[in-house]
C-alpha positions as CSV (number, residue, x, y, z in Angstrom):
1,X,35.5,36.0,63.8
2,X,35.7,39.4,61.8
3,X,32.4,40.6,60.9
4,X,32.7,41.9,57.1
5,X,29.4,44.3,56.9
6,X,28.6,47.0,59.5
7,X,26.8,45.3,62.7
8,X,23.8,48.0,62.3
9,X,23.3,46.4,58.7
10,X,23.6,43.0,60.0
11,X,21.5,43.5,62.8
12,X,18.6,45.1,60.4
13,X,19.4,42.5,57.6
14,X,18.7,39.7,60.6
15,X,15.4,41.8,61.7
16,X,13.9,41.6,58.5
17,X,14.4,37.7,57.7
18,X,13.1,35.1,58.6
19,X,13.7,33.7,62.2
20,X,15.3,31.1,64.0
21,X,13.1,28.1,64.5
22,X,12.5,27.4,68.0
23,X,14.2,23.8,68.1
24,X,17.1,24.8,66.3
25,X,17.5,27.7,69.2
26,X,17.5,25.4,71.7
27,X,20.5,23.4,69.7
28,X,22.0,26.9,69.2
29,X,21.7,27.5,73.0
30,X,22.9,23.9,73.8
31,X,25.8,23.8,71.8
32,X,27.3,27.1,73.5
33,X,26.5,25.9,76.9
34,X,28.0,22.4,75.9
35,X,30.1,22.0,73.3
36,X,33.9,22.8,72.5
37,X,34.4,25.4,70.2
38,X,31.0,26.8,70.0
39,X,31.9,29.7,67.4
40,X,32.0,26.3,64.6
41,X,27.8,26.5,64.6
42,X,26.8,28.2,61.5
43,X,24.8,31.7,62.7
44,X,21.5,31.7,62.4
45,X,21.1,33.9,59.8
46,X,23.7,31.6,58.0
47,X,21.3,28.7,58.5
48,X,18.1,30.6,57.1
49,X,20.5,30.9,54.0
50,X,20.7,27.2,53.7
51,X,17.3,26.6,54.5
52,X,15.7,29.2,51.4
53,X,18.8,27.7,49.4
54,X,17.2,24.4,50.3
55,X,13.9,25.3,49.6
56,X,14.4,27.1,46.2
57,X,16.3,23.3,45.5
58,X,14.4,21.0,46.7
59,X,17.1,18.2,46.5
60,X,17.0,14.6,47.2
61,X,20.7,13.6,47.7
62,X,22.6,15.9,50.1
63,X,26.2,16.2,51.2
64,X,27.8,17.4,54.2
65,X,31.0,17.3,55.7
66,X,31.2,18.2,58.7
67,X,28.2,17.9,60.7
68,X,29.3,19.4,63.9
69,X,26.3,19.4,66.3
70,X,23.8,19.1,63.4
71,X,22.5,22.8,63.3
72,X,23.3,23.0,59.2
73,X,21.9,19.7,58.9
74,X,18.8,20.4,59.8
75,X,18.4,23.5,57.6
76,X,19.2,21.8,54.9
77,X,16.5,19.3,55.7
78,X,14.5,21.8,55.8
79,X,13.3,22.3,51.9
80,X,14.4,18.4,51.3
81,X,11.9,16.3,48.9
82,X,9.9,14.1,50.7
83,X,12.2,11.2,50.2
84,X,15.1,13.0,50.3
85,X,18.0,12.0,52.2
86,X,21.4,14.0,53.7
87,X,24.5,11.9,54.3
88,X,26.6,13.8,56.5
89,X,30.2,13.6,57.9
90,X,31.8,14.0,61.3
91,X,35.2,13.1,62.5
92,X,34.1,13.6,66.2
93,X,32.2,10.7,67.8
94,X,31.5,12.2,70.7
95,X,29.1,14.6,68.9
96,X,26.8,11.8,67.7
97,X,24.6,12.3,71.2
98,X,23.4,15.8,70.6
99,X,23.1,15.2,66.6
100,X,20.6,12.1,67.7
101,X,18.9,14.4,70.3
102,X,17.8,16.8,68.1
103,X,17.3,15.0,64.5
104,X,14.9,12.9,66.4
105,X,12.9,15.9,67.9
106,X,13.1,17.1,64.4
107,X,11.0,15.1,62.5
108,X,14.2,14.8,59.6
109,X,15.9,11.9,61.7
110,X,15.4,8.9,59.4
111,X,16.1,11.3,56.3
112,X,19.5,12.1,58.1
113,X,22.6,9.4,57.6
114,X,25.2,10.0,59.8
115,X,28.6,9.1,59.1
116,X,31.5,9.1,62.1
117,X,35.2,9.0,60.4
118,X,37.5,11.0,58.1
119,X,35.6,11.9,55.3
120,X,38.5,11.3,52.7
121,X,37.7,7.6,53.5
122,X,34.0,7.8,53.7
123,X,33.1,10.1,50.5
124,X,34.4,7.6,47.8
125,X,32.0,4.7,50.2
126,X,28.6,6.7,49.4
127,X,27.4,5.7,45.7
128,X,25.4,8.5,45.3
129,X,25.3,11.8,43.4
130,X,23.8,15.0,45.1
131,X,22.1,17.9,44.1
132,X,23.0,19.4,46.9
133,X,26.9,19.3,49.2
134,X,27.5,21.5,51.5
135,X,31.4,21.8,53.0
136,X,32.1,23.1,56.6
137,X,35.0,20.7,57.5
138,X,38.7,20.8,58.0
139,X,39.8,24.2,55.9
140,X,43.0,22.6,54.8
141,X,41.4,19.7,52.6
142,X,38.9,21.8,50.9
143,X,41.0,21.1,47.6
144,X,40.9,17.2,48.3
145,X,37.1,17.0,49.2
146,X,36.3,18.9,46.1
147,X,38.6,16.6,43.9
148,X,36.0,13.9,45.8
149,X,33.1,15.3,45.4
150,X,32.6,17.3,42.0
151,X,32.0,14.2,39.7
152,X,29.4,13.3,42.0
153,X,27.4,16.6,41.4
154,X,24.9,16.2,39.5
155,X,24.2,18.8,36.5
156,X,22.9,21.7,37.8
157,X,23.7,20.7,41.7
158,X,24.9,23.0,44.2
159,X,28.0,22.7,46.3
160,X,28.3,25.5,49.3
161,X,31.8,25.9,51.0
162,X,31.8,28.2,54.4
163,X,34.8,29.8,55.6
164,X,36.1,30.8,52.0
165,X,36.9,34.3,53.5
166,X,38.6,33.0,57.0
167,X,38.0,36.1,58.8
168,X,39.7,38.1,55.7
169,X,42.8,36.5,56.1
170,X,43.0,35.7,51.8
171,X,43.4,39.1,51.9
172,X,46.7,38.9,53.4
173,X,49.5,38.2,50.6
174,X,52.1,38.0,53.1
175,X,49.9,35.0,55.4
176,X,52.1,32.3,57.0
177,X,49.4,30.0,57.9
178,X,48.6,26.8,56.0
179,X,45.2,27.2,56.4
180,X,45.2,30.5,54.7
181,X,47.2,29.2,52.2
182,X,44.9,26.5,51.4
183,X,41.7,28.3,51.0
184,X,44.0,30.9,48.9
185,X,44.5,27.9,46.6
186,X,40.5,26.8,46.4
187,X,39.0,30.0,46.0
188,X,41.4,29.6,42.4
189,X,40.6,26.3,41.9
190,X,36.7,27.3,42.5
191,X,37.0,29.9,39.8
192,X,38.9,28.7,37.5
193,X,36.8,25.3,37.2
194,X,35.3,25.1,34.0
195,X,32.5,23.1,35.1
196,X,31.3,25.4,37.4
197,X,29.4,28.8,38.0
198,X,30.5,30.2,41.0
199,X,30.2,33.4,43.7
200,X,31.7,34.1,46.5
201,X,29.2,35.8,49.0
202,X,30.5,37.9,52.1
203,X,28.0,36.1,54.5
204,X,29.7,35.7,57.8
205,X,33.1,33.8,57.2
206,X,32.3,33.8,53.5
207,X,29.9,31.1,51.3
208,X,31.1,30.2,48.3
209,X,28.0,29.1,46.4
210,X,28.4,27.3,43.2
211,X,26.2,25.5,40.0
212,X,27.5,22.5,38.6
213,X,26.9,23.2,34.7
């Protein structure tokens, strides 16, 4: 993955926040040891963003798609109310084992709904509206998950989408990738959405961070 900021700055910028929690480096460690495609897990430094996001909004409905091996998840659940509860989506059954494993030894699990399946199909099945989605899924749907999800933000709800930058590819007029393409076309449809106030922040892959108005 290209790195947008010099790796001294990121290094110091790492130093001086707040550090990984000890469980979620052993998921960290676990998923790179175990998994498929281990460069999916949000960084840590990534996750201390979602966790102070978290925090500062204290929400009671949260969104994710695409759980992967839970590591997001759990940052999230981080600054969640005390009744608060995350729905979030995986198309990959065979990561349910090490989500369970490690919402249990969490504390968060019975605040943690898991849903296995496509997430076009399981979105409009939730009757809830978030103050809080976060997107990390399949790059080319981003417009279609957002066409699902932005009536279901509440006012002043915040809807996070990683990857927006895909490794500075956007910048790339001349791309011949779909994927590319696709985010090309939701970074526009981000902006341009009237119901929305919106940044794009140059945090790993890119986070576009958002306020429902």
């Amino acid at each position: 993955m290209k790195e947008f900021i010099n790796k001294d700055i990121l290094n110091y910028v790492e130093l001086n926040s707040q550090q990984e929690p000890t469980l979620l480096k052993e998921l960290n460690k676990e998923t790179n040891l175990k998994i498929l495609n281990p460069r999916m897990l949000c960084s840590s430094y990534q996750g201390r963003v979602l966790s102070i996001i978290s925090k500062i909004i204290r929400p009671k409905n949260v969104l994710e798609i695409g759980t992967y091996t839970g590591y997001s998840a759990l940052c999230i659940a981080e600054g969640l109310e005390k009744n608060g509860i995350i729905h979030t989506i995986d198309i990959n059954e065979e990561l349910k084992e090490i989500q369970n494993k490690y919402f249990k030894k969490s504390g968060f699990g019975n605040q943690i709904q898991q849903h296995i399946g496509n997430a076009i199909e399981i979105i409009p099945k939730i009757n809830e509206c978030f103050d809080f989605v976060y997107l990390d899924a399949d790059k080319e749907n981003y417009n279609e998950y957002f066409d699902l999800i932005i009536d279901k933000i509440v006012s002043g709800g915040v809807l996070i989408c990683d990857n927006v930058l895909w490794s500075g590819k956007v910048l790339n007029t001349n791309h011949q990738d779909l994927i590319t393409e696709k985010l090309i076309e939701f970074n526009q449809l981000v902006k341009k959405d009237k119901r929305l106030d919106s940044i794009i922040l140059p945090i790993r892959d890119g986070l576009s961070i958002c306020r429902k108005i």
